[in-house]
C-alpha positions, 0 to 999 in steps of 0.5 A: 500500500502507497505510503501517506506522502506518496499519496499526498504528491499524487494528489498534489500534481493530479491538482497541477495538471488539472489546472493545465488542462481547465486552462487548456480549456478556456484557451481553447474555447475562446479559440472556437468561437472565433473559429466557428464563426469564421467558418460559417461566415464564409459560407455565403461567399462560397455558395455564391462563388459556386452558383457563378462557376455552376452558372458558366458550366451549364450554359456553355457546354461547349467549354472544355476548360482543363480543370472541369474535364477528366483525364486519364490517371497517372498520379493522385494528389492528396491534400491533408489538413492536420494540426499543428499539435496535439491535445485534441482526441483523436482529430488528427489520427482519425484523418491519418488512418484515413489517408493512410490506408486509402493510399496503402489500399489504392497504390503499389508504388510512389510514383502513383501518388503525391501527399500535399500536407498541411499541419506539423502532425501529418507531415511528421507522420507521412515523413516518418513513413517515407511517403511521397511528400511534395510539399507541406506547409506548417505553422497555419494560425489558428484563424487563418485569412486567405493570404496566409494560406494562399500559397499552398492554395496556388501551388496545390492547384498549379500541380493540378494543372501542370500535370504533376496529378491528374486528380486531387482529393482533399483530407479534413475534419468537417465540423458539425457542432461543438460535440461532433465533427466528421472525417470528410473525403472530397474530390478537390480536382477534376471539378467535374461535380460542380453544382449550384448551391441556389437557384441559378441567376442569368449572367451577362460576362464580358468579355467571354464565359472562357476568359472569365473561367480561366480567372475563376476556376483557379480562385474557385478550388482556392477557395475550396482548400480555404474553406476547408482550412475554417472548417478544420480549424472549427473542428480541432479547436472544438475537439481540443475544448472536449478533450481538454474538458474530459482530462480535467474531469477525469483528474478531478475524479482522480483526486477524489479518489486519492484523497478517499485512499489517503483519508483511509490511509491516515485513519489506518495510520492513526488506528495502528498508532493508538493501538500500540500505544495501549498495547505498551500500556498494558506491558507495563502493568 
C-alpha cells in the first residue's frame, strides 16, 4: 500500500495538471468561437462563388476548360489538413488512418501518388513513413485569412494543372457542432461535380464565359482548400475544448479518489498508532 506522502504528491500534481488542462480549456474555447464563426461566415461567399462557376458550366457546354474535364490517371494528389499539435482526441489520427490506408489500399508504388500536407502532425507522420511528400506547409494560425494560406492554395492547384496529378482529393475534419465533427473525403480536382448551391441567376460576362473561367476556376478550388482550412480549424479547436474538458474531469475524479485512499490511509495510520500505544500500556502493568 502507497505510503501517506506518496499519496499526498499524487494528489498534489493530479491538482497541477488539472489546472493545465481547465486552462487548456478556456484557451481553447475562446479559440472556437472565433473559429466557428469564421467558418460559417464564409459560407455565403462560397455558395455564391459556386452558383457563378455552376452558372458558366451549364450554359456553355461547349467549354472544355482543363480543370472541369477528366483525364486519364497517372498520379493522385492528396491534400491533408492536420494540426499543428496535439491535445485534441483523436482529430488528427482519425484523418491519418484515413489517408493512410486509402493510399496503402489504392497504390503499389510512389510514383502513383503525391501527399500535399498541411499541419506539423501529418507531415511528421507521412515523413516518418517515407511517403511521397511534395510539399507541406506548417505553422497555419489558428484563424487563418486567405493570404496566409494562399500559397499552398496556388501551388496545390498549379500541380493540378501542370500535370504533376491528374486528380486531387482533399483530407479534413468537417465540423458539425461543438460535440461532433466528421472525417470528410472530397474530390478537390477534376471539378467535374460542380453544382449550384441556389437557384441559378442569368449572367451577362464580358468579355467571354472562357476568359472569365480561366480567372475563376483557379480562385474557385482556392477557395475550396480555404474553406476547408475554417472548417478544420472549427473542428480541432472544438475537439481540443472536449478533450481538454474530459482530462480535467477525469483528474478531478482522480483526486477524489486519492484523497478517499489517503483519508483511509491516515485513519489506518492513526488506528495502528493508538493501538500500540495501549498495547505498551498494558506491558507495563
Amino acid at each position: 500500500m502507497a505510503s501517506l506522502r506518496d499519496i499526498k504528491t499524487r494528489i498534489n500534481t493530479t491538482k497541477k495538471t488539472s489546472q493545465i488542462t481547465k486552462a487548456m480549456q478556456l484557451v481553447s474555447a475562446s479559440k472556437f468561437s472565433r473559429a466557428e464563426l469564421n467558418a460559417k461566415a464564409f459560407v455565403p461567399y462560397m455558395e455564391k462563388m459556386q452558383d457563378v462557376v455552376a452558372s458558366i458550366a451549364a450554359g456553355s457546354k461547349d467549354i472544355k476548360h482543363p480543370m472541369l474535364v477528366s483525364r486519364p490517371v497517372k498520379k493522385t494528389g492528396y491534400l491533408v489538413i492536420t494540426a499543428d499539435r496535439g491535445l485534441a482526441g483523436a482529430y488528427n489520427s482519425n484523418v491519418l488512418r484515413l489517408v493512410y490506408n486509402t493510399i496503402k489500399e489504392r497504390h503499389k508504388s510512389e510514383d502513383e501518388y503525391a501527399i500535399i500536407v498541411l499541419g506539423r502532425v501529418g507531415r511528421d507522420f507521412f515523413v516518418n513513413r517515407g511517403m511521397n511528400v511534395v510539399y507541406d506547409m506548417v505553422g497555419v494560425p489558428d484563424h487563418p485569412s486567405f493570404a496566409e494560406i494562399r500559397n499552398i492554395a496556388n501551388k496545390t492547384v498549379n500541380l493540378f494543372i501542370d500535370g504533376t496529378f491528374d486528380e486531387l482529393h482533399m483530407y479534413y475534419t468537417h465540423y458539425i457542432s461543438a460535440i461532433a465533427n466528421e472525417v470528410t473525403e472530397k474530390q478537390l480536382l477534376p471539378l467535374t461535380d460542380v453544382a449550384p448551391a441556389n437557384k441559378l441567376t442569368s449572367y451577362e460576362f464580358e468579355p467571354s464565359a472562357e476568359d472569365v473561367l480561366d480567372v475563376l476556376l483557379p480562385q474557385y478550388a482556392e477557395s475550396l482548400i480555404f474553406g476547408a482550412i475554417l472548417d478544420a480549424k472549427a473542428s480541432e479547436h472544438s475537439s481540443r475544448m472536449t478533450a481538454m474538458k474530459n482530462a480535467t474531469d477525469n483528474a478531478l475524479e482522480l483526486i477524489d479518489t486519492l484523497t478517499l485512499s489517503y483519508n483511509r490511509a491516515r485513519q489506518a495510520s492513526i488506528t495502528q498508532e493508538i493501538t500500540e500505544i495501549v498495547s505498551g500500556a498494558a506491558a507495563l502493568e
